[in-house]
C-alpha positions as CSV (number, residue, x, y, z in Angstrom):
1,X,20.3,9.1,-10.6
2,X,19.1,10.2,-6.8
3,X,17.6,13.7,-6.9
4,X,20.3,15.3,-5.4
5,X,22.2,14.0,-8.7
6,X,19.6,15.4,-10.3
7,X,19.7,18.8,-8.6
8,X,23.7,18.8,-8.8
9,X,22.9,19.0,-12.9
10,X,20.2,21.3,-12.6
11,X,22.4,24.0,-10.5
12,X,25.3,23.2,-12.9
13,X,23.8,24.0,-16.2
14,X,21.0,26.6,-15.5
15,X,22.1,30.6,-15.5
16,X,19.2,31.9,-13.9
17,X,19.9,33.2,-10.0
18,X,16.3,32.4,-9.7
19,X,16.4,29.1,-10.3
20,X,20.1,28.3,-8.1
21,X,18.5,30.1,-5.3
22,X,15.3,27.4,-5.7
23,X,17.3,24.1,-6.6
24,X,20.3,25.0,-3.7
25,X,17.1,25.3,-1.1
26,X,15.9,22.1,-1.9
27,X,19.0,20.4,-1.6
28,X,20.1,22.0,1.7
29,X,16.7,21.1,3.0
30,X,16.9,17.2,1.8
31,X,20.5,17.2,3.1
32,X,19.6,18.1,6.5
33,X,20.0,21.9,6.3
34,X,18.1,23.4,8.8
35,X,15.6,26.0,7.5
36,X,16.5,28.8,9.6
37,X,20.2,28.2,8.4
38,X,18.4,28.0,4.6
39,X,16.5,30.8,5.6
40,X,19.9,33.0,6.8
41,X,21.7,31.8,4.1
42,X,20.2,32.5,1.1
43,X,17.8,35.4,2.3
44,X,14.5,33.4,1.6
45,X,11.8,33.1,3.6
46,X,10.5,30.0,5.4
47,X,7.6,29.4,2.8
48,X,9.7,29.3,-0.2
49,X,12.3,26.8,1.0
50,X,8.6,24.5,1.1
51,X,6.9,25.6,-1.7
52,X,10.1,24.5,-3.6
53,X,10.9,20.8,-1.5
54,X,7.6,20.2,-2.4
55,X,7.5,21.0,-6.0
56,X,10.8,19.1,-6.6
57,X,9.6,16.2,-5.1
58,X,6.1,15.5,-6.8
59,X,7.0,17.0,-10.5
60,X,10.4,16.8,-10.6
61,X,13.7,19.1,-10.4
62,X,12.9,20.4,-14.1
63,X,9.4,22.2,-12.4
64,X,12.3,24.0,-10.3
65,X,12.4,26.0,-13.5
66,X,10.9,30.2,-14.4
67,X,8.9,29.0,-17.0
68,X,8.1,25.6,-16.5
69,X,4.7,24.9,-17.1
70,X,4.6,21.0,-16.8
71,X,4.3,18.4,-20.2
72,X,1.7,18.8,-23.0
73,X,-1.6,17.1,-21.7
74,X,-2.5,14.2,-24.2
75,X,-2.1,11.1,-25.1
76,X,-1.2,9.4,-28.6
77,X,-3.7,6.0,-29.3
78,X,-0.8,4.3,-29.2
79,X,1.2,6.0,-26.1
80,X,-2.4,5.3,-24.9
81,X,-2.6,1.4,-25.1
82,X,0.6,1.2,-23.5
83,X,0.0,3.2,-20.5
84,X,-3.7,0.8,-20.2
85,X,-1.7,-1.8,-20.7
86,X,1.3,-0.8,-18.0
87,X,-1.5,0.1,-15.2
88,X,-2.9,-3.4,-16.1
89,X,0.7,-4.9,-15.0
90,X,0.4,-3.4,-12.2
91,X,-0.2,-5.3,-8.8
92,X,-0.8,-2.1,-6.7
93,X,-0.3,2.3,-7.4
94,X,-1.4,4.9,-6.5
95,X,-2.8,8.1,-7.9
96,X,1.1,9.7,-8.1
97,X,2.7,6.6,-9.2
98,X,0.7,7.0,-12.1
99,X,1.5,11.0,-12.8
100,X,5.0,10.0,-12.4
101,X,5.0,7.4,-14.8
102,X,3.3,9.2,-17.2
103,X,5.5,12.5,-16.8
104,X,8.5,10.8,-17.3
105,X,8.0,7.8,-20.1
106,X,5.0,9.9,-21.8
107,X,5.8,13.5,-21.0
108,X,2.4,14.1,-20.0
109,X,0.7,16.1,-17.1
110,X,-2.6,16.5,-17.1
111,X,-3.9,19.2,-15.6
112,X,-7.4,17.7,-14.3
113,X,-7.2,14.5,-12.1
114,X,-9.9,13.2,-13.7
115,X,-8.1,12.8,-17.0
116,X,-6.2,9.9,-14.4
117,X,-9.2,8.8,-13.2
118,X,-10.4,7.6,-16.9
119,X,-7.2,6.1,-17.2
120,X,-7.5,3.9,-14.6
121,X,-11.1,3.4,-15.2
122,X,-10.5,2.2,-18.9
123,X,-8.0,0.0,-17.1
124,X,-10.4,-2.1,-15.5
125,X,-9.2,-0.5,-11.9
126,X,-11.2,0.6,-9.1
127,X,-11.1,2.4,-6.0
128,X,-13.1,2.2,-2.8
129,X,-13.5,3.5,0.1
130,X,-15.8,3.6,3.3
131,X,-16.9,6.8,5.1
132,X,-17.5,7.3,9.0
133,X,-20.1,9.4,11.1
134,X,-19.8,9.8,14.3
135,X,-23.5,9.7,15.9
136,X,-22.5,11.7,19.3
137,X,-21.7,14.5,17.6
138,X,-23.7,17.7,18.5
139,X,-24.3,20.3,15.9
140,X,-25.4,23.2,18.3
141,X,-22.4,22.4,20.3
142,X,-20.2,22.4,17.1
143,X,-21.5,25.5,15.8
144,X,-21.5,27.5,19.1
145,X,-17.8,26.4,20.1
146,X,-16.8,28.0,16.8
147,X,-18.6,31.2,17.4
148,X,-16.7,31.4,20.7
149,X,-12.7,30.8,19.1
150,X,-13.9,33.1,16.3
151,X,-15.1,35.9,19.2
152,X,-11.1,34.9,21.0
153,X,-9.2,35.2,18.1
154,X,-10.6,38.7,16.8
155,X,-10.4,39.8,20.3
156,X,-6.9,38.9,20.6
157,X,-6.1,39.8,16.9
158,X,-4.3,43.0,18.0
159,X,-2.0,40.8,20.4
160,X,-1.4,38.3,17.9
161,X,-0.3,41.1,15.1
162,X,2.2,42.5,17.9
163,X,3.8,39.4,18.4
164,X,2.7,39.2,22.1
165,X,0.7,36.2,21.6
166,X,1.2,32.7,19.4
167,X,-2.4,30.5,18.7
168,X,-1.8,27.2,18.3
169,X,-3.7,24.3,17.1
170,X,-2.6,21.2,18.7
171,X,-3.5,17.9,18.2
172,X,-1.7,14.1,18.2
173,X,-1.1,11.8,15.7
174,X,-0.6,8.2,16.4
175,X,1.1,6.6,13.6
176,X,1.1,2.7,12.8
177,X,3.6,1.0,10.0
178,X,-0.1,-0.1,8.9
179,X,-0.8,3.3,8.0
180,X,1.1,3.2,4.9
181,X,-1.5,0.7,3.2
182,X,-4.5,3.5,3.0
183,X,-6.1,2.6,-0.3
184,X,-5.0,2.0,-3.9
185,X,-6.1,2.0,-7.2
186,X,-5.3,-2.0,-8.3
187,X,-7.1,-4.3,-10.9
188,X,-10.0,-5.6,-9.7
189,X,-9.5,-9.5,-9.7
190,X,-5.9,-9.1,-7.9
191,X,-5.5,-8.4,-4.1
192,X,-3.5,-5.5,-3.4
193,X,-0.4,-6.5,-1.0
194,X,2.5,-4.2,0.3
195,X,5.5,-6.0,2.3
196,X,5.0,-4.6,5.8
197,X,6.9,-6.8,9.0
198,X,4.2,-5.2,12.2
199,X,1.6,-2.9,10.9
200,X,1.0,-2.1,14.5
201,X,4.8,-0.8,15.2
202,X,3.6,2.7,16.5
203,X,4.6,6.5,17.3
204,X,3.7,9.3,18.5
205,X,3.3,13.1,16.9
206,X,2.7,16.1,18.9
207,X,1.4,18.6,16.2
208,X,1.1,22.4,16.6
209,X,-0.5,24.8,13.9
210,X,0.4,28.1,14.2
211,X,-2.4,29.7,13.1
212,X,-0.9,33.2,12.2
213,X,1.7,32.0,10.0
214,X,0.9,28.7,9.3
215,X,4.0,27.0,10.2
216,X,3.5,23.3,11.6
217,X,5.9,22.0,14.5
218,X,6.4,18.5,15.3
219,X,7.7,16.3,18.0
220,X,7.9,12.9,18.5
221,X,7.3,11.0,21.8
222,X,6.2,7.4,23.1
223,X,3.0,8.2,23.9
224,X,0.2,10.5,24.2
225,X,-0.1,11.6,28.1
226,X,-0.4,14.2,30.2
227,X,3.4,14.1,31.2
228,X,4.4,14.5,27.0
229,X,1.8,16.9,26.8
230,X,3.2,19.3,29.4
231,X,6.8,18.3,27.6
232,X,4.7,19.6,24.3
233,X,3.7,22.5,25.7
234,X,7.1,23.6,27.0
235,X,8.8,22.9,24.0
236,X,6.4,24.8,22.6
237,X,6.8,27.7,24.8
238,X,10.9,27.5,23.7
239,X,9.8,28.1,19.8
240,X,8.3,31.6,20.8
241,X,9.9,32.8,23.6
242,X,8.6,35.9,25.0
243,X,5.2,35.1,23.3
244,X,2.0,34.1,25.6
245,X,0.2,31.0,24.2
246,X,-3.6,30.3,23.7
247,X,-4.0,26.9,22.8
248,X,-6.9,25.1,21.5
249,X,-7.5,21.1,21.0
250,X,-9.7,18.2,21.6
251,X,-11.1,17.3,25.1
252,X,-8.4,14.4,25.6
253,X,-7.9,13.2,28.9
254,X,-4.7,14.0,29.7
255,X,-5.5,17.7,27.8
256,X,-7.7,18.3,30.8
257,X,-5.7,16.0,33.7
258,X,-5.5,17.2,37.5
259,X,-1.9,17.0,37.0
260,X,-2.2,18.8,33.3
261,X,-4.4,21.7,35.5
262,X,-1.5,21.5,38.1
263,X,0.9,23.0,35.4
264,X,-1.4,25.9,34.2
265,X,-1.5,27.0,38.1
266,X,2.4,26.8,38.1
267,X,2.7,28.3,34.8
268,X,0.1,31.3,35.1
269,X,0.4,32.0,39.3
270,X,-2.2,34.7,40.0
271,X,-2.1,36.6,36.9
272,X,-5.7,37.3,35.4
273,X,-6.9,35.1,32.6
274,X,-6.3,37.7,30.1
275,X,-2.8,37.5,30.7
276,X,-2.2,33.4,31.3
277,X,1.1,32.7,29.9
278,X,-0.9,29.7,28.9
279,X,-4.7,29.5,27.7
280,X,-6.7,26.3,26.8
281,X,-9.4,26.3,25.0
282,X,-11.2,22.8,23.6
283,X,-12.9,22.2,20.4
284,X,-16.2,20.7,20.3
285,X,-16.7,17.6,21.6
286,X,-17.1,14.7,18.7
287,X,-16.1,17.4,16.0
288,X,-12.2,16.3,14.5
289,X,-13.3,18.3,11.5
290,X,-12.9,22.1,13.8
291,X,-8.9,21.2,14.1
292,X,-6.9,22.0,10.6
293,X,-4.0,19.9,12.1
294,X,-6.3,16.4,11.3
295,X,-6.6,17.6,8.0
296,X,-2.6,17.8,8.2
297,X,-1.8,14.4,9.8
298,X,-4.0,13.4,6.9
299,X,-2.2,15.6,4.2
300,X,1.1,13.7,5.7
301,X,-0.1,10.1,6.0
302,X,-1.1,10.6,2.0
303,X,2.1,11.9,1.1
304,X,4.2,8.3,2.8
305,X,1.7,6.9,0.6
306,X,2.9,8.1,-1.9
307,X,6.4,7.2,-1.6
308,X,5.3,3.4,0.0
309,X,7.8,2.1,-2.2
310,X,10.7,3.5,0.0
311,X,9.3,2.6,3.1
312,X,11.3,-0.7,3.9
313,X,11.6,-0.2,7.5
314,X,9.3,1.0,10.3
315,X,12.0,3.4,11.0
316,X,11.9,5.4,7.3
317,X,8.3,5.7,7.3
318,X,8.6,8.2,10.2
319,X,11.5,9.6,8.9
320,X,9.4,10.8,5.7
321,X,6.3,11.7,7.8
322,X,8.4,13.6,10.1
323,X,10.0,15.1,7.3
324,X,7.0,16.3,5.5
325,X,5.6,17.7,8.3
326,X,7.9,19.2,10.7
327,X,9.0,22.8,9.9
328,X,6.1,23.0,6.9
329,X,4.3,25.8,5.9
330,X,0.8,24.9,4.9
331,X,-2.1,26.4,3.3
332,X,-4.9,25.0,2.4
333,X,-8.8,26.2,2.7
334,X,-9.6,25.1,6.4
335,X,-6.8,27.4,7.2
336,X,-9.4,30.2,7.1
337,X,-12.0,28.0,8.7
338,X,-12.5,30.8,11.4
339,X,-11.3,33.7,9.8
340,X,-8.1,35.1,8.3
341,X,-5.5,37.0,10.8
342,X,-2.9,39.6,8.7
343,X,0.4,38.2,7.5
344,X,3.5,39.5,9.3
345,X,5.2,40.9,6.3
């Protein structure tokens, strides 16, 4: 049964209005439903339709439910030996093939992940995983270039609130078929192998935050240059139309190009810099860790991990990555990494 089977059931037999409205989102949205039409349609907002995907996909359409408050959180000693002895069969997982398993042959959810973690430790599996540091890296510079976008974005609050002005946090994602291995919990005395034709088949994301309302857009392109960045940018410039932009990203080459520069002039003319149509502003130099959208790329790169299983072709890994990401509304704790702007009610 495919989960739209599975949602099909669910909006047949439940009574609650609550619960049509969440399982008929999710379906719209996995059947290609835009979320504006979604949003139109059912008279939900745009975080709701995402909050609900979400849930549906990684606990099932039963957690679509009022009252659901997942599976009793234990283990029998028998249940027990057979889950050891299942991970043990197991040439390569990870951490949600093992909730799922769990959930739906044991009925269990635990509500730590370290309960998961002694599973697979009492398994005989391991995990590793290197870390990196970049040496360049200047913590004066780091410190003082947040102090600055902190100092521009409660000076343009005001604007912002208004609707006069979108912020954007912009950054690019260059995604292999090779990205889908990231790491795995396996038994330690077998190699851990997942069927992949190129690993270095490649595309890529343009990624934009919107760091008022937290809503992530996505576009795809051959590469990253300065003539797809100014293609970004007016795209961009389409998905808030009468709004002024202040953008801020990495110090990439083509972010900062004569011909990038070029466009600003045609773009802004002789208006003062408090009114550019367009405003650039770069992170710290060496410092991925100031822009929330590499925390999302990374978010999104877990998540095909997740579902590696389905990823036969080059071309259904980005159709899940752009899937996840596109249209999302995110929230997570870097969100409020320099300060948190009112929510448009």
């Amino acid at each position: 049964m495919t989960i739209i089977d599975e949602l099909d059931d669910f909006i047949e037999n439940t009574q609650n209005a609550q619960e049509v409205k969440r399982a008929l989102a999710v379906k719209m949205i996995l059947t290609g439903t835009s979320y504006h039409e979604i949003e139109n349609l059912l008279q939900v907002s745009h975080s709701f339709i995402s909050k609900w995907k979400n849930q549906a996909l990684f606990h099932g359409v039963d957690s679509l439910k009022l009252q659901y408050k997942g599976s009793k959180s234990y283990l029998k000693p028998s249940s027990r030996a057979v889950v050891i002895e299942w991970l043990r069969e197991q040439d390569y997982l990870r951490l949600g093939d093992l909730k799922r398993y769990l959930e739906q042959e044991h009925k269990v959810v635990y509500a730590s992940d370290q309960s998961y973690y002694a599973l697979f430790k009492e398994s005989g599996i391991s995990w590793k995983k290197t870390q990196k540091k970049n040496p360049a890296k200047d913590e004066k510079k780091v410190k003082a270039k947040k102090e600055e976008i902190e100092r521009k974005l409660k000076k343009w609050e005001a604007e912002i609130m208004a609707g006069k002005l979108a912020v954007f946090m912009i950054d690019e994602c260059h995604l292999l078929w090779g990205d889908l291995l990231g790491h795995a919990w396996g038994r330690t005395d077998t190699r851990l192998e997942v069927p992949i034709q190129n690993q270095k088949n490649r595309q890529t994301y343009y990624g934009a935050l919107d760091y008022q309302n937290h809503e992530f857009i996505v576009k795809d392109y051959l590469a990253g240059n300065t003539e797809n960045t100014i293609n970004f940018i007016k795209y961009l410039r389409k998905q808030r139309p009468g709004q002024r932009l202040a953008i801020f990203w990495d110090g990439a080459s083509y972010h900062n190009s004569e011909e990038f520069q070029e466009y600003l002039k045609q773009v802004n003319g002789e208006l003062p810099e408090d009114k550019w149509l367009v405003h650039c502003t770069n992170f710290a130099p060496n410092a991925p860790e100031q822009n929330p959208v590499e925390d999302i790329w990374l978010q999104t790169k877990n998540f095909i991990r997740q579902f590696y299983h389905l990823c036969t072709s080059f071309k259904m890994v980005k159709g899940l990555f752009k899937f996840f990401a596109d249209g999302q509304i995110f929230d997570f704790p870097k969100l409020s990494y320099y300060g948190v702007l009112p929510q448009l009610s």
